[in-house]
C-alpha positions as CSV (number, residue, x, y, z in Angstrom):
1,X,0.0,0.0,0.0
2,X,1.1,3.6,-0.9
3,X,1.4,5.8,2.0
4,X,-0.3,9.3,0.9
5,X,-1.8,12.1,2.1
6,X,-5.3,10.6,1.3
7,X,-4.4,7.7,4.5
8,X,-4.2,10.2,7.0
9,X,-6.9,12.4,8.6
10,X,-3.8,15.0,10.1
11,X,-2.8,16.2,6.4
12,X,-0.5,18.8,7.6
13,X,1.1,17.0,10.5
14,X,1.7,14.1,8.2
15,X,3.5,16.1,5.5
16,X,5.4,18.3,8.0
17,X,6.4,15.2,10.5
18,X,6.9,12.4,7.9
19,X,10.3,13.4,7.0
20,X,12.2,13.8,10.0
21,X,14.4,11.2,11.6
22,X,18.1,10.5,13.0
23,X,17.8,13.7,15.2
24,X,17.5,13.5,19.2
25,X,14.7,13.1,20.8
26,X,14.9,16.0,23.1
27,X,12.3,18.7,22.7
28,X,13.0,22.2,21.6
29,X,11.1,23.2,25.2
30,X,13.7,21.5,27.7
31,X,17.1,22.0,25.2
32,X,16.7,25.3,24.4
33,X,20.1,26.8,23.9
34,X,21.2,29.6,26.2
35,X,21.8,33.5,24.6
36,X,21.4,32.3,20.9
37,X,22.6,34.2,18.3
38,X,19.0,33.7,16.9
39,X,15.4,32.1,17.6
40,X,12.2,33.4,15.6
41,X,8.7,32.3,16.9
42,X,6.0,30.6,15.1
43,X,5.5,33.8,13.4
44,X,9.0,34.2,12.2
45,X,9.6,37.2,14.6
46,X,13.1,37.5,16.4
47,X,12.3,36.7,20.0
48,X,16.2,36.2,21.4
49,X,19.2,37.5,19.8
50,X,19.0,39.1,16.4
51,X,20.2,38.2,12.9
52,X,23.2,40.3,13.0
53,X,25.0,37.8,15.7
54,X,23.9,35.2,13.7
55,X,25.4,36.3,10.9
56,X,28.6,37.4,12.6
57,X,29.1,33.8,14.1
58,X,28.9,32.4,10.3
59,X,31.5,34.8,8.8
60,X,33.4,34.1,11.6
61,X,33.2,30.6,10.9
62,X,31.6,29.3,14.5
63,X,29.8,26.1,14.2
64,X,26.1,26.6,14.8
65,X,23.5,23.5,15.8
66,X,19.7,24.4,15.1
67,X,16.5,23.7,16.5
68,X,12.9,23.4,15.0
69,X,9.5,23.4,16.3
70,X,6.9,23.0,14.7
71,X,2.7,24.1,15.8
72,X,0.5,22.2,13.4
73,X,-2.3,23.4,15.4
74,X,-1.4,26.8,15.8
75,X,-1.7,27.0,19.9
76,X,1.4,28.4,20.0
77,X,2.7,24.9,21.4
78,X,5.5,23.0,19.9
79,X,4.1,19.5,18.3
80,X,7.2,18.2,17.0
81,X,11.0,19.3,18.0
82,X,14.0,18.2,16.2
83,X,17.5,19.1,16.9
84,X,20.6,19.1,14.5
85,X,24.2,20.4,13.3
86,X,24.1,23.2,11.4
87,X,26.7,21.8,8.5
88,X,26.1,23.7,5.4
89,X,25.1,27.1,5.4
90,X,24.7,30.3,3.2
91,X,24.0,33.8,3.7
92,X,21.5,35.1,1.1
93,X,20.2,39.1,1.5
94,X,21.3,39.4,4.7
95,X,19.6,36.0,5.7
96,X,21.0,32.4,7.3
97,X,19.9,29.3,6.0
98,X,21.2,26.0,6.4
99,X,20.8,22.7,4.8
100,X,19.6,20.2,6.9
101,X,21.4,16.6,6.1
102,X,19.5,14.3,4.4
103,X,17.4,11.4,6.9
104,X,15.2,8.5,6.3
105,X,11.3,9.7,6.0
106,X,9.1,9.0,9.2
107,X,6.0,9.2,10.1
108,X,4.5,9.5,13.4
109,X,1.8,7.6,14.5
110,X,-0.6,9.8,17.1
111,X,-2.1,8.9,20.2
112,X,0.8,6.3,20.6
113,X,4.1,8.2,21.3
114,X,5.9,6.1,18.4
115,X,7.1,7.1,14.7
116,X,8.3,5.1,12.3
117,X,10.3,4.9,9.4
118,X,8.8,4.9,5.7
119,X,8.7,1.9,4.0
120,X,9.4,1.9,1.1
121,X,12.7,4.1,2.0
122,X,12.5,7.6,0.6
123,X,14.9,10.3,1.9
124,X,14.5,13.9,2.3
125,X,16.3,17.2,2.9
126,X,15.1,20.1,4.1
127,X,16.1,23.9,4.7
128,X,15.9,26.2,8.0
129,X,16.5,30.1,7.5
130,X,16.8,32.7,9.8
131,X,13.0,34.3,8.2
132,X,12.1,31.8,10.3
133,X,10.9,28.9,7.1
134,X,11.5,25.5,6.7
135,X,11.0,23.7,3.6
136,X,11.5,20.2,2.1
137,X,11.7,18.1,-0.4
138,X,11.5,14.3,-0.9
139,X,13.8,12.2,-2.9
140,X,10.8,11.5,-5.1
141,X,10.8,14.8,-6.0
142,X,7.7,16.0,-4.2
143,X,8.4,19.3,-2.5
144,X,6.8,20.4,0.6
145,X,4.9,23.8,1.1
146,X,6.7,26.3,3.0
147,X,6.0,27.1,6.2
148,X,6.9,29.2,9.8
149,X,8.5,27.0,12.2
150,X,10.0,28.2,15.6
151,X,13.5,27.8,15.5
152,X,17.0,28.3,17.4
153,X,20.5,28.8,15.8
154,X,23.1,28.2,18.8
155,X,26.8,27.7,19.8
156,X,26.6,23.9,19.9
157,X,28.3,24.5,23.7
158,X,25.3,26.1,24.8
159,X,22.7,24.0,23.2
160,X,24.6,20.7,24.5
161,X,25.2,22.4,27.8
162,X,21.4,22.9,28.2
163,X,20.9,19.3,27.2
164,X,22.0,17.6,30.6
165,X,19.6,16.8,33.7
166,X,19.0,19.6,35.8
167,X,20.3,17.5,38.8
168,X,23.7,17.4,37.1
């Protein structure tokens, strides 16, 4: 059976969460990153730091690791987190974006706290920019529509700093 968007009742959830996988599963809400150099909201405004440190860090060459959130219901609560390294990244009109590397497609299954991986495999890449979007595409060549994600560009030390228990 062909998975598609006609199989699933959540139609933006499922294209928005189906192609995320090999990141950490620590949510955006507990490993926030201390003083980024820049996080947007779900609106794509600057709420910490500003796109001038971020794009002072790049030119100075300063690795950077990236979070996402994503509000498919628009409650201003994150649904789905992901963390990763910021590996490949260009400045374009005075914006950030980054590349993020390509993963196996997954889909989550609601109500049970599990995701799994696509089968048959199909692989996709996606891009985070500092306007606050995140797009994607599949390796089938199906692109993704745009859209605002809440997201954090960090000094990996901070953002694995903030990652340990609280008891530590």
């Amino acid at each position: 059976m062909k998975f598609g968007i006609k199989h699933f009742t959540g139609k933006t959830i499922f294209l928005f969460s189906v192609f995320f996988a090999s990141f950490p599963g620590f949510s955006a809400e507990t490993q926030r990153c201390s003083n980024p150099y820049l996080a947007t909201d779900f609106n794509g405004a600057i709420i910490e730091g500003s796109k001038a440190e971020l794009l002072e860090a790049v030119q100075r060459g300063q690795k950077i690791r990236v979070g996402w959130d994503i509000d498919f219901n628009k409650d201003g609560i994150s649904d789905l987190s992901h963390w990763s390294d910021a590996d490949f990244l260009s400045v374009w009109e005075g914006e950030v974006f980054t590349q993020i590397k390509a993963i196996h497609r997954q889909i989550p299954v609601r109500g049970t706290a599990n995701i799994k991986l696509s089968n048959p495999f199909t692989e996709w890449r996606g891009m985070l920019g500092s306007n606050g979007k995140l797009s994607g595409v599949f390796s089938s060549g199906e692109r993704l529509p745009d859209m605002i994600a809440r997201i954090f560009w960090c000094s990996p030390q901070k953002a694995y700093k903030n990652m340990q228990p609280e008891n530590e």
